[in-house]
N, C-alpha and C positions, 0 to 999 in steps of 0.2 A: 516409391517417393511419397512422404506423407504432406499432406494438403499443403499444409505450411510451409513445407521448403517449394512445392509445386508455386507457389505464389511469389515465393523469391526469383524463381524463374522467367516471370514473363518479362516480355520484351517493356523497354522504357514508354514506349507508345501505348502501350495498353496498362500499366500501372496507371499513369497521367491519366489516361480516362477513367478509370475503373476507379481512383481517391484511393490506391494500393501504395505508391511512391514510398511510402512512411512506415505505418503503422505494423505491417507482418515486418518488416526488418528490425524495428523499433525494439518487437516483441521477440523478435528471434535470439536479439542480438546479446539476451540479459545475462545469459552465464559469462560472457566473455567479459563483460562490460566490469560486472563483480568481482574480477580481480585485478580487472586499470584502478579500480574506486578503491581497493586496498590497497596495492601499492602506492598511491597518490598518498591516502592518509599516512600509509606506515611511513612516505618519506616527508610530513611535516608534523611527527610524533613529540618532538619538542615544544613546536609553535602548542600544541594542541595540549602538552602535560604542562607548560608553564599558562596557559589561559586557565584550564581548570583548577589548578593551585592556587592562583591567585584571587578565583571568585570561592575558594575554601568546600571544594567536592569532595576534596581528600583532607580538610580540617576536622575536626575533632566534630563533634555529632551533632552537639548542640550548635555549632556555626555554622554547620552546610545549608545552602539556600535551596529555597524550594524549588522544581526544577516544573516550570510551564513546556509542552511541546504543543509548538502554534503552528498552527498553515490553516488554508480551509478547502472544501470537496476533497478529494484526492491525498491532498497535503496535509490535512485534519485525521486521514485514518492511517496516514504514518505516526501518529502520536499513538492512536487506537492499537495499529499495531506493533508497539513499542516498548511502552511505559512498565509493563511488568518489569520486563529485561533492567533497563534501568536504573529501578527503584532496588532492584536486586542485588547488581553490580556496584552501583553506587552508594548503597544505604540508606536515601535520604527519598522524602516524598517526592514522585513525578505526577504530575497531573496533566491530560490531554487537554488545551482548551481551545477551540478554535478562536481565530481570529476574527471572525464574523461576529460571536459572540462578545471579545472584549470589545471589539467597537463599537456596541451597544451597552453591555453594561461592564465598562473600564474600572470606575472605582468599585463596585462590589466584585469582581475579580479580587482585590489585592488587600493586604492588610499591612498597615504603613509600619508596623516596626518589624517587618518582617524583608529579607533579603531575598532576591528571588535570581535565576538565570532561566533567561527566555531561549528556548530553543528554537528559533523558526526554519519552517521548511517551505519552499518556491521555487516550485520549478522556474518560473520567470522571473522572479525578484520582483516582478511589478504587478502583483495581486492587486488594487486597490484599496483592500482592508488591512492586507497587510502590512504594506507602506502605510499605512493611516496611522496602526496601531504605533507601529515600530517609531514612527516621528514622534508622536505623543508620549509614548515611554521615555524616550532618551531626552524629550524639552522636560518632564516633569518628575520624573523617577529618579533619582540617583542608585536607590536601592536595586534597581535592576541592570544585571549585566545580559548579554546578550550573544549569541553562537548563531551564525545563519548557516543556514545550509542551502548552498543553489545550483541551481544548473548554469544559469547564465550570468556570466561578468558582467556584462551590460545593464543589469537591471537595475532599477533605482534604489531595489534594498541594499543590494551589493556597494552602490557609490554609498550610503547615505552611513554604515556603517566601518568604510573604510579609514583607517589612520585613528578611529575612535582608542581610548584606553581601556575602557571594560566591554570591548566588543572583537569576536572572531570570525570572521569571514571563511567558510567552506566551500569554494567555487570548484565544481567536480568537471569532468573532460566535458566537450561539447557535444562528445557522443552521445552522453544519457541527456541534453536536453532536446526532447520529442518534438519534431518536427508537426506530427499527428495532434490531432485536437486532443485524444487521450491522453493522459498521463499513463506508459508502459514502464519503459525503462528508466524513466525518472523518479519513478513512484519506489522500484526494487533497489536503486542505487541511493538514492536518497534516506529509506528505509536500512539499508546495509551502513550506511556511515552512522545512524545514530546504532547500530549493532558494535561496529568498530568503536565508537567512540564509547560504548559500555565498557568494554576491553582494553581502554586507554591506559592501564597499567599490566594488562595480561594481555599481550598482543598476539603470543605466541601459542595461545589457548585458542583464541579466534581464527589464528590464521589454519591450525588443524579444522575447525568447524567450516571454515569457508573453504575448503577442498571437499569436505562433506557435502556443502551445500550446491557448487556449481557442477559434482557428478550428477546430483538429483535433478539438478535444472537439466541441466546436456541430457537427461534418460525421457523425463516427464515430455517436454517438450514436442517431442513426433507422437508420442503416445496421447499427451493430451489435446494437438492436432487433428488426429485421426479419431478421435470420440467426438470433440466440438464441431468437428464439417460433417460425422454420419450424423449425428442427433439433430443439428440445425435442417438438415437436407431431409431426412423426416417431417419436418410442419409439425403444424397444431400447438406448440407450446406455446402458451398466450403471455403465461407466468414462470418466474427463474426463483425459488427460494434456495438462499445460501443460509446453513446454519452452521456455528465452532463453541468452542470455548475456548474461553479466557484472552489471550491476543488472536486467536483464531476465529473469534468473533469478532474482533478490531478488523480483519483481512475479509469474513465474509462480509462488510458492509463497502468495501473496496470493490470485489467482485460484483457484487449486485451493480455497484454505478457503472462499470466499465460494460456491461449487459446494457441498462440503462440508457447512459449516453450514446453507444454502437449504434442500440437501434432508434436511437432519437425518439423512446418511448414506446413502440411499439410491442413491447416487452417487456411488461411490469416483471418489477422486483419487487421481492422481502426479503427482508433479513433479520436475522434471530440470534441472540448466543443460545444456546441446543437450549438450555433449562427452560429459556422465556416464554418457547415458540407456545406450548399448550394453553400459555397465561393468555387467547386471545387468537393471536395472530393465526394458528392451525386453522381456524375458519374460510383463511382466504385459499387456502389449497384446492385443488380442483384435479380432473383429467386429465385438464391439460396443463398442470404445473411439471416444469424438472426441477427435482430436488435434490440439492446437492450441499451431503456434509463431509466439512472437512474434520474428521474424526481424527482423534488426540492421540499422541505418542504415549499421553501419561496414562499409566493402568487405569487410576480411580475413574477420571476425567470421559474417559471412552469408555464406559460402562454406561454410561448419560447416553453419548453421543448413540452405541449400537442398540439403548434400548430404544431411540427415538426412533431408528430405522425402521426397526421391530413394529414398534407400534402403528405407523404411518403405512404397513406392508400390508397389517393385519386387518386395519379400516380401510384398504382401498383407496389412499386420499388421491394418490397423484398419478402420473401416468410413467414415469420414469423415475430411481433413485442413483446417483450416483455415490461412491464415496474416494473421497483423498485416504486412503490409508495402507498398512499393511497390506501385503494382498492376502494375509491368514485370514481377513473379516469379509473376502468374499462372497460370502452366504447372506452378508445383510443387504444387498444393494445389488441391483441390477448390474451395476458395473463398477467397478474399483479400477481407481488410478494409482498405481503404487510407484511413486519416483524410488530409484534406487537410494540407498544405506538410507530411505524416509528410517527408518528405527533407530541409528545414528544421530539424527536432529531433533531436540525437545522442540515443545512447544514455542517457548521462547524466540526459537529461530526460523521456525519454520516462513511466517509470513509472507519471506520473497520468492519461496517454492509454492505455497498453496494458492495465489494470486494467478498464478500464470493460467489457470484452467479456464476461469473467469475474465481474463482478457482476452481468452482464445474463444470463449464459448461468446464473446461481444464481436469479436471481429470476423467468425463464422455469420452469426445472426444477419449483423450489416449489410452482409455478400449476400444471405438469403431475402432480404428485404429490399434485393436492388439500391443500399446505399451506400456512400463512398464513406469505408471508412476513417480515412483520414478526416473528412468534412463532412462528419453524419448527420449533422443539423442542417437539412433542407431550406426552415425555416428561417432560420440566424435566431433560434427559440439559444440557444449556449454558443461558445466561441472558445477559440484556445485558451485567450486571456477573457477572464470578466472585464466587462466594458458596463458604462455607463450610471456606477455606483455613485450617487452624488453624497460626499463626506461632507455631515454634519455633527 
C-alpha cells in the first residue's frame, strides 16, 4: 500500500484532526478528474468554437487578438505552463500575465489599437485582483474579450461575466474545486482545459494525448508517493530546487510554491529553467538541498537538462538529485521517476503529470513538520482565498 493511498485510509476522525480531510484525495483524485474536464469541454464544443470565432482565433493572421492568460500564485503558472502549447496551436502571440501585475500597471499592459482575449484562471472566481482587473477591463476596454475558466459557479468572476456578449464562462465539476488551501486538482484541470481548448478544432488529436496522459498520472502517482514520504521521512532538507525547460519551467515554479505553501515556509524553494540556474542562483545549493529536474522529452532540450545533473553530481552541491524522466537517464540522478508512455507526451503537455511529484513532495513535508495540510498556515501568514487586498 503506497503512503498515499495509506492516507486515504484513515478513519474520518483522524483526517479531521490531522488537516488530511482534503488535500491527499484532492491530489489522488487527478487522473480521474482529467477526463470528467474532457468530457464536460468536449460536450460544449460548439459554445466553445462559436466564442473563439467570433473573437477571430481562427481569422486570418493579421486579425487574431492577442491572447493574455491571467490568474495569480497557482493560477499565474498555468499561464507559465501553457502559453507555448497555445501560441503553437493557435498561431497567434500568448502572453502569461498575471493579474497581480495588470492591477498595478493596467495601461502599460495593453496597446489600444490592438484587440486582445483575456483568458483568466480562479480557482474561486473571487481572487481580489482578479475581479479588480476583470471589472476594469469590461467598464473600459471594449477591445478585450474574455474566456474564464473556474472552479466555482459561485464566484463573483463567474456572475459578473455571465449573459456578457464577448465573454465565455468555463465552470468545471465541483470536484476539481479544492477544498485544501492548495491549489492540486484545480491547478491540473484548470491547466488541462486550456490544453483542450488548444485543441478546439483537433479534438480528436487531444483526446488520444489525454489517454496518454491519465495512464502516466494512474503509474506516477504510487510511485511518486512512495519517493516524497521516504525522502521527507529522511530530514535535513532545509532547500527544494526544482529546475525544466520551457513550460517545464512554467511547472517547476508550480512545484516549488506547493513545497512552499505545505510547509508554511519551512522549506525554502528555488526555481530555475535548467539554463538559468548557473547564472547565480546555483550558489544557494547546499547539503541539504533536494534537487529535482524535470528533464525534457525533447532530445536537444535534455541535453541541458542531463548536463546540469552532471555537473551539480560532479561539485558535490546537494545532498539528493532526483529526475522526472525516461528511466533510460538513470545514471544521472539518484533517483528517476518515470510515469509510464512519459516518451509518448512532449513537452507541451507534460505539465499536469510533472506537478504531481511536487504536490506530493509538499504534502509529505507538511506531515513531517507536524502540520495540517489542508491548513498549513499556522499563522493565517496565506489562506485559501487572498483576503484583505485594498483595490486602488
Amino acid at each position: 500500500m503506497d503512503p498515499l493511498w495509506s492516507l486515504l485510509q484513515l478513519s474520518a476522525a483522524e483526517k479531521t484532526a490531522r488537516g488530511l480531510e482534503h488535500t491527499p484525495q484532492e491530489i489522488a483524485q487527478q487522473p480521474g478528474t482529467w477526463i470528467l474536464t474532457f468530457q464536460q469541454l468536449a460536450g460544449r464544443l460548439k459554445d466553445v468554437h462559436d466564442f473563439l470565432t467570433t473573437v477571430k482565433v481562427d481569422g486570418p493572421a493579421s486579425e487574431r487578438p492577442t491572447i493574455f492568460l491571467v490568474g495569480a500564485g497557482t493560477s499565474d503558472y498555468i499561464g507559465q505552463s501553457l502559453h507555448h502549447l497555445l501560441r503553437s496551436k493557435w498561431q497567434c502571440e500568448v502572453i502569461p500575465v498575471p493579474s497581480t501585475s495588470l492591477l498595478t500597471e493596467f495601461s502599460e499592459c495593453l496597446l489600444t489599437d490592438h484587440n486582445y482575449l483575456w483568458i483568466s484562471f480562479s480557482r474561486s472566481g473571487d481572487s481580489p485582483e482578479g475581479v479588480a482587473v476583470l471589472e476594469r477591463a469590461l467598464a473600459e476596454c471594449p477591445n478585450i474579450s474574455h474566456l474564464l475558466v473556474t472552479c466555482n459557479a459561485s464566484g463573483r468572476m463567474n456572475k459578473i461575466v455571465e449573459g456578457r456578449a464577448n465573454c465565455l464562462s468555463i465552470v468545471l465539476d465541483d470536484s476539481t474545486n479544492d477544498r485544501g488551501l492548495a491549489m492540486t486538482s484545480s491547478f491540473t484541470n484548470m491547466l488541462l482545459t486550456g490544453q483542450i481548448l488548444a485543441h478546439a478544432w483537433s479534438i480528436a488529436e487531444y483526446e488520444n494525448m489525454l489517454g496518454n496522459l491519465v495512464a502516466a498520472g494512474e503509474s506516477l502517482l504510487p510511485a511518486a508517493a512512495e519517493l516524497a514520504s521516504s525522502l521527507m521521512k529522511d530530514g535535513g532538507y532545509s532547500k527544494v530546487c526544482f529546475v525544466g525547460s520551457g513550460l517545464l519551467g512554467g511547472v517547476a515554479l508550480e512545484c516549488a510554491l506547493k513545497v512552499l505553501e505545505l510547509t508554511a515556509g519551512s522549506v525554502q524553494t528555488i526555481t530555475q529553467q535548467t539554463l538559468a540556474l548557473r547564472h547565480g542562483p546555483m550558489a544557494a545549493l547546499d547539503g541539504n538541498t533536494l534537487f529535482v529536474s524535470l528533464v525534457s522529452s525533447d532530445p536537444r532540450r535534455r541535453q541541458y537538462d542531463l548536463d546540469l545533473l552532471r555537473e551539480i553530481d560532479s561539485k558535490g552541491l546537494v545532498r539528493t538529485r532526483v529526475a522526472v524522466a525516461s528511466d533510460r537517464f538513470r545514471a544521472n540522478a539518484d533517483y528517476v521517476l518515470s510515469p509510464r508512455n512519459i516518451e509518448a507526451v512532449p513537452d507541451l503537455y507534460r505539465p499536469v503529470l510533472d506537478v504531481i511529484f511536487g504536490q506530493l513532495l509538499g504534502l509529505f513535508a507538511s506531515i513531517q513538520f507536524g502540520l495540517k495540510p489542508d491548513v498549513p498556515s499556522p499563522n493565517g501568514a496565506i489562506s485559501r482565498v487572498v483576503q484583505n487586498v485594498e483595490i486602488h
